[in-house]
C-alpha positions in Angstrom: -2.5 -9.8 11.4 -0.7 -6.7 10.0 2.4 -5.1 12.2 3.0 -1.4 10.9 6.9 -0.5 11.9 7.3 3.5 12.0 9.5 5.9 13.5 8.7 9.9 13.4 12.4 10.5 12.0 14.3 8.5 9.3 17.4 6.7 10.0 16.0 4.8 13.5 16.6 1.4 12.4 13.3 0.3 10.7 14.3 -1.6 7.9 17.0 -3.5 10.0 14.1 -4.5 12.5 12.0 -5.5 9.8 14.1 -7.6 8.2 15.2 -9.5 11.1 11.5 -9.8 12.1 10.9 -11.1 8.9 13.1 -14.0 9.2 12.3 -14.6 12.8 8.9 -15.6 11.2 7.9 -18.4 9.1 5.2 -16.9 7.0 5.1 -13.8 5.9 4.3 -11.2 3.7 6.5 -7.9 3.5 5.4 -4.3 2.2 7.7 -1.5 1.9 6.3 1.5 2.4 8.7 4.0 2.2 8.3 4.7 -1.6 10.5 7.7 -1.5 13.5 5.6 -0.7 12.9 1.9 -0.8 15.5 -0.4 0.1 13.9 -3.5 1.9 13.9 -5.4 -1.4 18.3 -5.2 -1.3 18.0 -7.8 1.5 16.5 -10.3 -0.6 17.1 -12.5 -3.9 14.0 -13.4 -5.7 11.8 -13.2 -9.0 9.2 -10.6 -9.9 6.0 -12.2 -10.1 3.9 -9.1 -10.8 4.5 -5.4 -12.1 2.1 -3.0 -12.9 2.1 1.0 -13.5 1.1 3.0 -11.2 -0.4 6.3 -11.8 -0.6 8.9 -9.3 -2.0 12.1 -10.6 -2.3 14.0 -13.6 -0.9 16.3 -15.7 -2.2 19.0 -18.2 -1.4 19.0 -21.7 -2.3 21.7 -24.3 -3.9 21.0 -28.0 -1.3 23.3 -30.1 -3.9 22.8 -32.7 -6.7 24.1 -30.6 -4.6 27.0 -28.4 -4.9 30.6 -29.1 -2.3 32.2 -26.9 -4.4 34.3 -24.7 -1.8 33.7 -21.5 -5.3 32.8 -19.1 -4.0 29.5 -18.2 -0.5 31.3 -17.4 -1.8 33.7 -15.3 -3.9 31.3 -13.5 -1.4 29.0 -12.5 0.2 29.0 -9.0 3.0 26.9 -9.8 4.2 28.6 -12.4 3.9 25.1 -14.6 2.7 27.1 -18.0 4.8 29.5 -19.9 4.0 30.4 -23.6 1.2 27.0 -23.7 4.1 25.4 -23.0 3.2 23.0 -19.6 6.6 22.0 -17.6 5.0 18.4 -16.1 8.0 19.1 -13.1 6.1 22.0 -11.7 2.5 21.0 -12.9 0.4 19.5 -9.7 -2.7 18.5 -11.9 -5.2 20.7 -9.8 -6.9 21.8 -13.2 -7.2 25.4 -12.8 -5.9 26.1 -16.7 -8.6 23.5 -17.7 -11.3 25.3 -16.1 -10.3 28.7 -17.3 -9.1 28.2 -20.9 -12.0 29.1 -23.1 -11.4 27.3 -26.1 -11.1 23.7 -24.2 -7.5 23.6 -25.5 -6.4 21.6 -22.0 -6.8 18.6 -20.8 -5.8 16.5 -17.7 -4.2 13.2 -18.7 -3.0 10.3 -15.8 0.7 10.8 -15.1 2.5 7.5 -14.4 4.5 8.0 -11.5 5.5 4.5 -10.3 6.2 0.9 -11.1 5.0 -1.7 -8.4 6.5 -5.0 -8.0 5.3 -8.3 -6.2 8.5 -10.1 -5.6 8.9 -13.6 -4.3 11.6 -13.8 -1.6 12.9 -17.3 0.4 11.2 -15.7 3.0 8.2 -15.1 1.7 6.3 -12.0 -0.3 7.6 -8.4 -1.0 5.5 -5.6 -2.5 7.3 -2.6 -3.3 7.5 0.2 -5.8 9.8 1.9 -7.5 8.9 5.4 -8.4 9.8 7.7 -11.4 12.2 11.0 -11.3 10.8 13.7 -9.7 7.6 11.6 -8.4 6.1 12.4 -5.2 5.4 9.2 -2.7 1.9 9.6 -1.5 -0.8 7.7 0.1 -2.5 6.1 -2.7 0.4 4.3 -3.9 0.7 2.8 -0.5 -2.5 1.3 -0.4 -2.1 0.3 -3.7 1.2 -2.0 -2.4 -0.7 -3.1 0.7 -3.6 -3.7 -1.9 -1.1 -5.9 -3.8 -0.5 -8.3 -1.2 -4.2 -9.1 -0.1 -4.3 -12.5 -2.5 -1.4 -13.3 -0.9 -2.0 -12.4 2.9 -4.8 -15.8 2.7 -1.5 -18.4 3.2 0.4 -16.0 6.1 0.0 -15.5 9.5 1.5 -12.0 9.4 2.2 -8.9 7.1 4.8 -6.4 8.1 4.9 -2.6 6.7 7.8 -0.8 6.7 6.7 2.5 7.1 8.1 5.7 6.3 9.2 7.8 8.3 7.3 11.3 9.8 3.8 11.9 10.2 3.1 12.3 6.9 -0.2 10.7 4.0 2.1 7.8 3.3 2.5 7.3 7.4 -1.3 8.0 7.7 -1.7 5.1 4.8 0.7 2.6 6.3 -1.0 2.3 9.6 -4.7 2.8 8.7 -6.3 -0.7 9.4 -3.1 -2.6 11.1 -3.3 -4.3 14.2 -0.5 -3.1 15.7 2.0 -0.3 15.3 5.9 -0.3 16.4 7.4 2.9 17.1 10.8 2.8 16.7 13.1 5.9 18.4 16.4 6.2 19.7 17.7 7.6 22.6 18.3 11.6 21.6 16.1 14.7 21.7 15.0 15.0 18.4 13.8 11.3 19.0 11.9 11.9 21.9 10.3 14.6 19.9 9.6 12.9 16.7 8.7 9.7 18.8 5.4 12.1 20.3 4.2 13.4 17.1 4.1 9.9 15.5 2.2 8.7 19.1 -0.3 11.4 18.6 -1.0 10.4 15.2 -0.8 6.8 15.8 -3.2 7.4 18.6 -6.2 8.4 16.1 -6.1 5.1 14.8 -7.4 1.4 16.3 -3.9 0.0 16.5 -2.1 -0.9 19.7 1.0 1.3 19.9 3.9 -0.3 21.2 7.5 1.3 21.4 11.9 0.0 20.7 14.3 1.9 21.7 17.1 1.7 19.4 20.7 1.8 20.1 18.9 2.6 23.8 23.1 2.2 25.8 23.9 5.4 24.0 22.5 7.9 26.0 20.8 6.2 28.8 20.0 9.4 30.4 17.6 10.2 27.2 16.5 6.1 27.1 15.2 6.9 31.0 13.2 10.2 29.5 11.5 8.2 26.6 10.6 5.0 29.1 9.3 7.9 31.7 6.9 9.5 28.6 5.6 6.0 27.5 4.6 5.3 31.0 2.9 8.3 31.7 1.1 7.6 28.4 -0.1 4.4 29.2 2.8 2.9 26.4 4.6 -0.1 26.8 8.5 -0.1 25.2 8.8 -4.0 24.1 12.0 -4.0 22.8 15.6 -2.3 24.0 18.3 -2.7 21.3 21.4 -2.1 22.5 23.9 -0.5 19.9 26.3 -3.1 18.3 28.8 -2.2 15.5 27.6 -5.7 13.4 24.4 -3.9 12.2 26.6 -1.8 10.3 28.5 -5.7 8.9 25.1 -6.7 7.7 24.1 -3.5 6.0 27.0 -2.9 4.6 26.7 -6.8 3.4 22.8 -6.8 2.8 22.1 -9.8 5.3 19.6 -9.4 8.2 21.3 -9.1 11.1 19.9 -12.4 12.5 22.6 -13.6 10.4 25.0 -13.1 13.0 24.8 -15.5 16.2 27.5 -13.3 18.2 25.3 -10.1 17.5 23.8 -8.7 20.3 21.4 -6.9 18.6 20.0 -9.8 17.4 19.8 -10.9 20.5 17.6 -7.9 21.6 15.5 -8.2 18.2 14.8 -12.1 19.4 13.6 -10.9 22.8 11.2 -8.5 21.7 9.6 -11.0 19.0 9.1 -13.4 21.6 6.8 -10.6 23.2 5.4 -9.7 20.5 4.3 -13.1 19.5 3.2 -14.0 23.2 1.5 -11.3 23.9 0.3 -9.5 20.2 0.4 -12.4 17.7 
């Protein structure tokens, strides 16, 4: 069973959900999927069983040796990557149009490394995550190469959780192709409501059942009534309301999941919701 948290906009609360989902279950195997800025991983201790390079494109490179200055390959180029046969690997994209045009086969494309993966090994279970080089783009692939990761180790667990990144973006489209179910997590303002339709209309070309939590829903109940209005009139069910509570903050700020924190009353909320999603999804 694989439970794909997303949001449309960044800063909705996934990774706090997540990791109080993850230690309201027994087994479990965690992905992080927002490569552009992981931060999952902070909430737990543990040892790196596995890491492996990751290589996400490629670059061109030019033979000095071979070159003979004609310029083609710098007036061919639409990122303006090649100056003097000199290639800046900042602004190349790999799409090979100097290879194709240099007439003396002086370029090549060579695999860029872009990313270190990691298979960590938590108290509360399995982590996959990466960690990506400076001026790396996150993408798709390297998604479904950390959900590929995990697969030896999904045989032993009841349930994987991905915590997606945020927008409607490849590396959304790669953290909820194939998963069982997806959690939508928005909170009660405009540009919520608006992000939380765009990631519902993407979600919706998928085979996953959408669900939706309202985050920090007691701040503007006026906009919580408008998102519970659209998910009805969508046929969406909202399985968790989290009311705002100033502790979240604690446990960031202290890296502990906030089921840390018995007075919490987001916990609370978090609890509630599981206990749907495992009765009813799980």
């Amino acid at each position: 069973m694989e439970l794909a948290v997303l949001s449309g906009k960044g800063g909705t609360g996934k990774t706090t959900i997540v990791a109080a989902l993850s230690e309201l279950h027994q087994s479990i195997v965690k992905v992080d999927c927002d490569v552009d800025a992981p931060n999952l991983y902070l909430f737990y201790d543990g040892e790196n069983l596995e890491k492996q390079d990751f290589f996400g494109g490629k670059k061109a490179v030019i033979d000095e040796n071979t070159c003979i200055h004609c310029g083609a390959c710098d007036v061919v180029c639409k990122f303006k990557a090649i100056k003097n046969a000199f290639v800046d690997p900042y602004l190349c994209e790999g799409c090979g149009a100097c290879r194709i045009i240099c007439s003396v086969n002086a370029i090549r494309l060579v695999d860029e490394k872009t990313a270190d993966t990691y298979i960590k090994e938590t108290s509360q279970g399995i982590l996959s995550r990466a960690s990506m080089g400076i001026g790396a783009d996150g993408s798709g692939k390297l998604i479904t190469k950390l959900r590929k990761n995990v697969k030896s180790y999904e045989a032993n667990n009841k349930l994987t959780i991905l915590d997606g990144s945020p927008g409607i973006g490849c590396s959304v489209i790669a953290s909820i192709t194939g998963v069982d179910v997806a959690l939508l997590v928005t909170e009660p303002t405009m540009s919520g409501l608006n992000d939380l339709k765009r990631i519902v209309e993407l979600s919706r070309n998928f085979d996953a059942k959408v669900l939706i939590c309202i985050n920090k829903y007691d701040i503007n109940q006026n906009m919580t009534t408008q998102i519970e209005t659209y998910a009805i009139e969508n046929g969406l069910e909202v399985v968790g309301k989290i009311p705002f509570d100033p502790l979240v903050m604690v446990a960031i700020n202290q890296l502990k999941p906030i089921t840390e924190y018995p007075e919490s009353i987001a916990k609370m909320a978090i609890e509630e919701m599981w206990n749907i999603l495992k009765l009813n999804f799980f």
